[in-house]
VEXDREN-2710 file (C-alpha; in Angstrom, 1 decimal):
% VEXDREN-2710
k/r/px/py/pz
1/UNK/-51.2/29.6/7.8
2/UNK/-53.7/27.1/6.7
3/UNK/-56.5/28.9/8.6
4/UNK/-55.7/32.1/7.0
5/UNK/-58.2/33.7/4.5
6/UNK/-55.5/32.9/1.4
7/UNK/-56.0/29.3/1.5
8/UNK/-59.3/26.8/1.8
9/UNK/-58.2/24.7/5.0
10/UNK/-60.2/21.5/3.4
11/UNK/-58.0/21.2/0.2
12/UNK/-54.9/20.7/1.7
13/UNK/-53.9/17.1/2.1
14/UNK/-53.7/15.0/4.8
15/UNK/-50.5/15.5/5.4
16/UNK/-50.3/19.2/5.7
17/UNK/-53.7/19.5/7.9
18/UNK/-52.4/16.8/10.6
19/UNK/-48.8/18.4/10.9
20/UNK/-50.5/22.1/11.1
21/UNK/-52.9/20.9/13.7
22/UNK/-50.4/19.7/16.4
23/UNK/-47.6/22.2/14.8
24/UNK/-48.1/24.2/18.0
25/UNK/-46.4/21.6/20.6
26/UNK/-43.2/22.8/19.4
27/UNK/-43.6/25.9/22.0
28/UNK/-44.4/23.3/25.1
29/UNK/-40.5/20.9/24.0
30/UNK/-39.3/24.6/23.9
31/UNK/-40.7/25.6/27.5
32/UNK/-39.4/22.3/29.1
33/UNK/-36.1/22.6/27.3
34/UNK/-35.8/26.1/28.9
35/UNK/-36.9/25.4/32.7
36/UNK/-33.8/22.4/31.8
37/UNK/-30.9/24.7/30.3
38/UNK/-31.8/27.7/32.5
39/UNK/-31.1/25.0/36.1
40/UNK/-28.4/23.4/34.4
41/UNK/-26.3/26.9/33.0
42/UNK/-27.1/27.8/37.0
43/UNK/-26.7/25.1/39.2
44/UNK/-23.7/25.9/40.9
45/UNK/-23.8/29.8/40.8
46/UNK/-23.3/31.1/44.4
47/UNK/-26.0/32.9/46.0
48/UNK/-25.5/36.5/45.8
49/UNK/-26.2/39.7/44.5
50/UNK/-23.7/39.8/42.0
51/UNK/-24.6/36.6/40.3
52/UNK/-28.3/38.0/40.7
53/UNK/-26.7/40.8/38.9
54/UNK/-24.7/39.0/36.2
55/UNK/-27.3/36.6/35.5
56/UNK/-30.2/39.8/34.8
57/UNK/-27.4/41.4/32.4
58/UNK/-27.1/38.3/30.4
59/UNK/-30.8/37.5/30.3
60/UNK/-32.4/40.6/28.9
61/UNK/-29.2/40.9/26.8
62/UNK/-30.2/37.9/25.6
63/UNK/-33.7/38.1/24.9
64/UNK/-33.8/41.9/24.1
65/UNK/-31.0/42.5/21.6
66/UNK/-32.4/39.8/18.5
67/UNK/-35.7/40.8/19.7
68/UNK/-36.5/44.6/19.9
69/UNK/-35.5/45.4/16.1
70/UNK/-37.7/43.5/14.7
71/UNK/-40.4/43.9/17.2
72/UNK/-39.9/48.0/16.7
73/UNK/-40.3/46.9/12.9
74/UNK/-43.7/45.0/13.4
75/UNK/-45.0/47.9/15.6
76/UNK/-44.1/50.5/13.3
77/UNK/-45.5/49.0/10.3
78/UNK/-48.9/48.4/12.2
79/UNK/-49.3/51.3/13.2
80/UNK/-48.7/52.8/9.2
81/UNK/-51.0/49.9/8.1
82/UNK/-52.4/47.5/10.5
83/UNK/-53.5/45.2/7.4
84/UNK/-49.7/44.2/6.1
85/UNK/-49.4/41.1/7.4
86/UNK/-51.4/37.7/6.8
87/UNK/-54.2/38.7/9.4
88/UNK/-55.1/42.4/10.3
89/UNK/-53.2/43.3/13.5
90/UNK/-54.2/46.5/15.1
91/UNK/-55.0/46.6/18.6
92/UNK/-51.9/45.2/20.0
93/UNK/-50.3/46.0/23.0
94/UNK/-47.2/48.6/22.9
95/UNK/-46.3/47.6/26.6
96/UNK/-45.9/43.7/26.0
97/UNK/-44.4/44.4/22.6
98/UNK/-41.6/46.4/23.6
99/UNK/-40.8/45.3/27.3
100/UNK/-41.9/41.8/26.9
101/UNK/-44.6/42.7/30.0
102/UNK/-47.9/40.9/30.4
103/UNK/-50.8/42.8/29.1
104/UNK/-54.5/42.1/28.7
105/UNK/-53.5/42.7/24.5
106/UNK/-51.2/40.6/22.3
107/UNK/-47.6/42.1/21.1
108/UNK/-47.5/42.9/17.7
109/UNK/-45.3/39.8/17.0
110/UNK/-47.2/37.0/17.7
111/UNK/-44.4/34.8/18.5
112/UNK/-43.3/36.8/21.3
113/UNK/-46.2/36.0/23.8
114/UNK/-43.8/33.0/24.6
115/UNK/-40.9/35.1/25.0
116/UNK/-43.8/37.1/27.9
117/UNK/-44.1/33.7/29.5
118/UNK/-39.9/33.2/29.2
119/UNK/-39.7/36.6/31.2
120/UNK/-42.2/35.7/34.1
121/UNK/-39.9/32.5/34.4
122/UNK/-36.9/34.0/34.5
123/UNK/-38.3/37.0/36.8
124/UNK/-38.9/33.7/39.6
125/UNK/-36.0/32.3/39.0
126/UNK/-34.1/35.2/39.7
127/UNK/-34.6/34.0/43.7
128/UNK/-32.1/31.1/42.6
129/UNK/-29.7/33.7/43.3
130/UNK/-30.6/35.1/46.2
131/UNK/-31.6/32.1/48.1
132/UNK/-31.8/28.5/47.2
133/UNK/-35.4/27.7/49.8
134/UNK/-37.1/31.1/48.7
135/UNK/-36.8/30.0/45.2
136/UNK/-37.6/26.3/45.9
137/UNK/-41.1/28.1/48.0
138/UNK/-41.7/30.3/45.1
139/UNK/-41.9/27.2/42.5
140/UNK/-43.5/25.3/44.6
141/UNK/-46.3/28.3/45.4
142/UNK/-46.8/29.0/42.1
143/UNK/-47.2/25.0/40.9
144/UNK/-49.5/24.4/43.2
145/UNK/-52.0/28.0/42.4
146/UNK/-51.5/26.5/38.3
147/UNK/-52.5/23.2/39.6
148/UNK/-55.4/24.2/41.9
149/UNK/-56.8/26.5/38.8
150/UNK/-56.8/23.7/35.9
151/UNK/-60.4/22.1/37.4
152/UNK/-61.8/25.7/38.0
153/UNK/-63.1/28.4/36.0
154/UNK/-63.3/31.6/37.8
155/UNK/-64.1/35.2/35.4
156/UNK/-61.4/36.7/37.4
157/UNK/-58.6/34.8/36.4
158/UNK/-58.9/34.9/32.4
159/UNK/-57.2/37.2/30.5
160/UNK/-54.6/37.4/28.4
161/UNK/-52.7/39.1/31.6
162/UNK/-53.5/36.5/34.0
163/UNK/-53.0/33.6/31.3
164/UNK/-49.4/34.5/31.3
165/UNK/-48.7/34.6/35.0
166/UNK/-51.0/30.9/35.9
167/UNK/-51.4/29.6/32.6
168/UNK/-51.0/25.8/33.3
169/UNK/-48.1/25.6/30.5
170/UNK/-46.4/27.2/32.7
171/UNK/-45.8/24.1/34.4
172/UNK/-43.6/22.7/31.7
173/UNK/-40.6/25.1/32.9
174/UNK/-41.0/23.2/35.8
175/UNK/-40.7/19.6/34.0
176/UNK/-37.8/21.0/33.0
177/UNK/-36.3/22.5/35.9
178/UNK/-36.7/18.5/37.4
179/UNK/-34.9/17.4/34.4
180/UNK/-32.4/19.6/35.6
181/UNK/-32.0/18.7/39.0
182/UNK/-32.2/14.8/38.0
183/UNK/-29.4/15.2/35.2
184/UNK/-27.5/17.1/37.6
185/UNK/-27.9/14.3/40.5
186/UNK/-28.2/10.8/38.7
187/UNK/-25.5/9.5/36.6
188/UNK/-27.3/7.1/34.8
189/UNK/-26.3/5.1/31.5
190/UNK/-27.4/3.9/27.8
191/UNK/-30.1/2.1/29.2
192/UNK/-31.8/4.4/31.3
193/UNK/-31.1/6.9/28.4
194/UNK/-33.2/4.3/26.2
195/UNK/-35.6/3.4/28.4
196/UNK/-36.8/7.1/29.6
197/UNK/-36.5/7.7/25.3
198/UNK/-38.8/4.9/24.7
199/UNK/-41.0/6.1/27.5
200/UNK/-41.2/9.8/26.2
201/UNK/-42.4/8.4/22.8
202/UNK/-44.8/6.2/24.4
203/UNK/-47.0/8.4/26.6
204/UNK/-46.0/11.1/24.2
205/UNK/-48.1/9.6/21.3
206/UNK/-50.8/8.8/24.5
207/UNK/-51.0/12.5/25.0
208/UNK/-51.8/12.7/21.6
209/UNK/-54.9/11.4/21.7
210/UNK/-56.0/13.5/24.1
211/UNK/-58.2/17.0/24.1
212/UNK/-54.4/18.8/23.6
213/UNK/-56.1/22.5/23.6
214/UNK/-57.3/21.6/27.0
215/UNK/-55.0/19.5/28.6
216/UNK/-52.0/20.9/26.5
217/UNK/-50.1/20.8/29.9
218/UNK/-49.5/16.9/30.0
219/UNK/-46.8/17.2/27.2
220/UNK/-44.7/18.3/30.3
221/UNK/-44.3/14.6/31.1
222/UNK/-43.7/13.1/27.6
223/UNK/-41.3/15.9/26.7
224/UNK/-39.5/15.6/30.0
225/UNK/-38.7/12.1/29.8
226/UNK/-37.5/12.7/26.2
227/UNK/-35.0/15.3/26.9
228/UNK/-33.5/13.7/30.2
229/UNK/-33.4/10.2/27.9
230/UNK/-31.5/12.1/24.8
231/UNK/-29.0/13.5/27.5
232/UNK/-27.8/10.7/29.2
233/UNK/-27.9/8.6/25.3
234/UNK/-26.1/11.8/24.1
235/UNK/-23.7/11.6/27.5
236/UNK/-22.8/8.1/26.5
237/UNK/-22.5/8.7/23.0
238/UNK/-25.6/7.1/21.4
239/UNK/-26.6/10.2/19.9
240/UNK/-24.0/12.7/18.0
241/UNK/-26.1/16.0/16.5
242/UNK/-24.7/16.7/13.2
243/UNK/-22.7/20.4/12.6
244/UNK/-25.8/21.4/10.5
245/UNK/-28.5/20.8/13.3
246/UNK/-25.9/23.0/15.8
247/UNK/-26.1/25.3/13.4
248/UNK/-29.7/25.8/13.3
249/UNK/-29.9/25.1/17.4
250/UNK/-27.5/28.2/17.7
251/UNK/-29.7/30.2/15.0
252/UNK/-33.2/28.7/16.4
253/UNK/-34.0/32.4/18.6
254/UNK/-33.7/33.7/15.4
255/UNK/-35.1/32.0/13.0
256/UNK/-38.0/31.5/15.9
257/UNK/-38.4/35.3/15.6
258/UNK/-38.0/36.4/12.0
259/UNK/-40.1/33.5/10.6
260/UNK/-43.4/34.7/11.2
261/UNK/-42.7/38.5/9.5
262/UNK/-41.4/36.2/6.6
263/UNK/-44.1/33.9/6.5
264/UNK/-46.6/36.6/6.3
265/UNK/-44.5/38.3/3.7
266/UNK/-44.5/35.8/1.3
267/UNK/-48.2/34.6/1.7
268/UNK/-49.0/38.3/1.1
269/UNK/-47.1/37.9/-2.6
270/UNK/-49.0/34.5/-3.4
271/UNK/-51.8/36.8/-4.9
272/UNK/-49.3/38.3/-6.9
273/UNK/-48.6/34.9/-8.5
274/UNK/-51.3/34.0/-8.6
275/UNK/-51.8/34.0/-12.4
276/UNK/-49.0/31.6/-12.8
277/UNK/-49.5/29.2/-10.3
278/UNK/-53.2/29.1/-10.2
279/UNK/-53.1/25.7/-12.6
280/UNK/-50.9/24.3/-10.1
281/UNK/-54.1/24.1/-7.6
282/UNK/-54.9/25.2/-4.1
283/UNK/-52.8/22.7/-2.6
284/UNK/-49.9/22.3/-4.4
285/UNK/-49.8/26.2/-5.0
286/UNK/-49.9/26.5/-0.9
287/UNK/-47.3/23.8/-0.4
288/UNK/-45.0/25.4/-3.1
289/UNK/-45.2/28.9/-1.1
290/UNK/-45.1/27.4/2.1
291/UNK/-41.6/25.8/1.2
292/UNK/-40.1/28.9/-0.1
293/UNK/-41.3/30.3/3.0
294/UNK/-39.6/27.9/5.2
295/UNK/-36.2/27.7/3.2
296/UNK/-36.7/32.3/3.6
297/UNK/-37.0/31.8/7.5
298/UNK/-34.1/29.6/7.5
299/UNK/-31.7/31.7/5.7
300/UNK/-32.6/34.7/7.0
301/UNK/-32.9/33.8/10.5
302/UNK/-29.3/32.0/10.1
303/UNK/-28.1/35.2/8.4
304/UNK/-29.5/37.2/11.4
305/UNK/-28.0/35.4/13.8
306/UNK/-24.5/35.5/12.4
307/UNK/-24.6/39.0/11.5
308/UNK/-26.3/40.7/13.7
309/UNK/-27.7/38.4/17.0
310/UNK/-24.1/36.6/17.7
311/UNK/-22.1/39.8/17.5
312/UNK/-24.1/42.4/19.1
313/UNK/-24.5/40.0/22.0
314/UNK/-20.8/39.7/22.3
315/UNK/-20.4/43.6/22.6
316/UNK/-23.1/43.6/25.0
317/UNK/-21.2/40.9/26.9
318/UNK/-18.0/43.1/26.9
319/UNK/-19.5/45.7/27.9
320/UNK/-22.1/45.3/30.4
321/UNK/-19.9/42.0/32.2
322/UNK/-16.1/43.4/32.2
323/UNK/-14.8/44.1/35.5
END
C-alpha cells in the first residue's frame, strides 16, 4: 500500500514504514503453522486409499469453495478493466487463478500465490496416505533440492513456475511438519513451553537483522520454536485465546482473501476524498484510509465466513463425505 502510486512512501511515519516493511512475514508464521496443523489433523489417519480419498475431498473443498468466487470476480473485472484495482493487473495467469496451478504469470488475486504454494504442499503430502516412508523420501528429496539451490543461481530454475515448486520458503512447511511430529511425541511442560517461547523471540528478533528478502527462509526456525512453545504453554494452561481472537482464527481464510479486493477498493475512493481530507496531510489522510480499510477487511471477511465460507463447506461436507 505504501509503495503504491496514491501515497509518497517518505511521509509516512516511522511507524507505518517499519511495520509495512516486514508486514510480509506474516505469510512464512502462516506456512509453518500449516506444515504443523496439516501433520497434526493427520497423524493417525491409516494408510489407504480411502483416507487418500477423504483427505483430497476435504482439501480442495476447503481451499476452493471461499476461494473461486472471488477469484472469478477479480478475473472478470480484469479482464473488463485491468486498471480497477490499486496497481494495473493485466497479464495474469487464468490457469493459476482458477485451479490454483503454478504458472510462469501471477493469479489475478495476488494473495493467492500462497494458496499455489499451499497446493504443491498438500499435493506431497498426499503420500502420507499411501505410505508413511514414500512420504518421509519425498520431503526429504525435495528439502534437500531447496537446500542444495539457496547458494546457486542457475537461469533454468527462476521463474515464477519453478519459484513455487523449490522456492526455499517452502521449507517452512517443513518447520512445521517437525513441530508436528515433536508435539505429537514429547510431552513436555510450562517450562519447556517458556523456554522454546523465549527462544523463538530471541533468534526471531536475530533474524531480523538479517538480509530477510534473501534469507527469508530462516524465520522457519524462530517461528517454529514459537508455535511448539505456545502449544505446550497453551497445553498447560499459560495461554487461554480469547472468544474474539477464535473468532477471527476461524474467519482468518477469509478475511486473508477478501482483504486485498477491499483494500484496493477503498484506496481507489481516497481520490474521491480527497478534497476533504487533503488538510489532514499525506500521512494522516493515508493512516485514516488505511484503518477503515482494515476495520472493511475484518467485517467483511467475518461476514463471509459466516454466511457464505462456514455453510457452503458444511454442504460440501455432506455431500461429497456421506457414506
Amino acid at each position: 500500500l505504501i509503495t503504491s502510486p496514491s501515497f509518497s512512501y517518505h511521509d509516512l511515519p516511522f511507524l507505518f514504514t517499519a511495520i509495512s516493511e516486514k508486514s510480509y512475514i506474516g505469510v512464512d508464521f502462516f506456512f509453518v503453522l500449516s506444515g504443523f496443523i496439516i501433520l497434526t489433523a493427520h497423524y493417525e489417519n491409516e494408510e489407504g486409499l480411502s483416507s487418500l480419498k477423504r483427505y483430497s475431498i476435504k482439501r480442495l473443498i476447503r481451499i476452493f469453495a471461499p476461494f473461486l468466487p472471488i477469484s472469478v470476480f477479480l478475473v472478470t473485472a480484469y479482464s473488463i478493466n485491468p486498471h480497477i484495482g490499486i496497481a494495473e493487473r493485466k497479464n495474469f495467469s487464468v490457469l493459476s487463478s482458477l485451479f490454483l496451478i503454478p504458472a510462469p504469470r501471477p493469479p489475478a488475486l495476488p494473495a493467492s500465490w500462497t494458496l499455489i504454494h499451499e497446493m504443491v504442499f498438500y499435493t506431497i503430502f498426499s503420500l502420507y496416505f499411501l505410505c508413511r516412508k514414500y512420504f518421509l523420501a519425498a520431503i526429504s528429496v525435495w528439502a534437500i533440492i531447496i537446500a542444495t539451490r539457496l547458494p546457486v543461481h542457475c537461469e533454468f530454475f527462476t521463474g515464477l513456475t519453478f519459484e513455487r515448486f523449490l522456492g526455499p520458503i517452502n521449507l517452512e512447511f517443513m518447520g512445521g511438519l517437525v513441530c508436528a511430529y515433536i508435539w505429537r511425541k514429547v510431552d513436555a511442560g510450562r517450562t519447556a513451553g517458556s523456554v522454546l517461547l523465549l527462544a523463538g523471540v530471541i533468534s526471531f528478533a536475530g533474524v531480523l537483522c538479517l538480509d530477510l528478502p534473501k534469507m527469508r527462509w530462516l524465520l522457519l526456525f524462530p517461528f517454529s520454536l514459537i508455535l511448539l512453545g505456545g502449544c505446550y504453554l497453551e497445553k498447560a494452561g499459560s495461554i487461554r485465546t480469547p472468544r474474539l481472537f477464535l473468532l477471527l482464527g476461524d474467519a482468518s481464510y477469509a478475511i486473508y482473501l477478501i482483504h486485498m479486493p477491499l483494500f484496493s477498493l477503498v484506496f481507489r475512493a481516497v481520490p474521491a476524498l480527497n478534497r476533504h481530507t487533503v488538510e489532514l496531510g499525506t500521512a494522516n489522510e493515508w493512516a485514516m484510509t488505511a484503518f477503515a480499510a482494515l476495520i472493511a477487511s475484518i467485517l467483511v471477511g467475518v461476514l463471509y465466513h459466516r454466511l457464505y465460507e462456514r455453510p457452503v463447506i458444511r454442504f460440501l461436507h455432506r455431500k461429497a463425505l456421506s457414506p
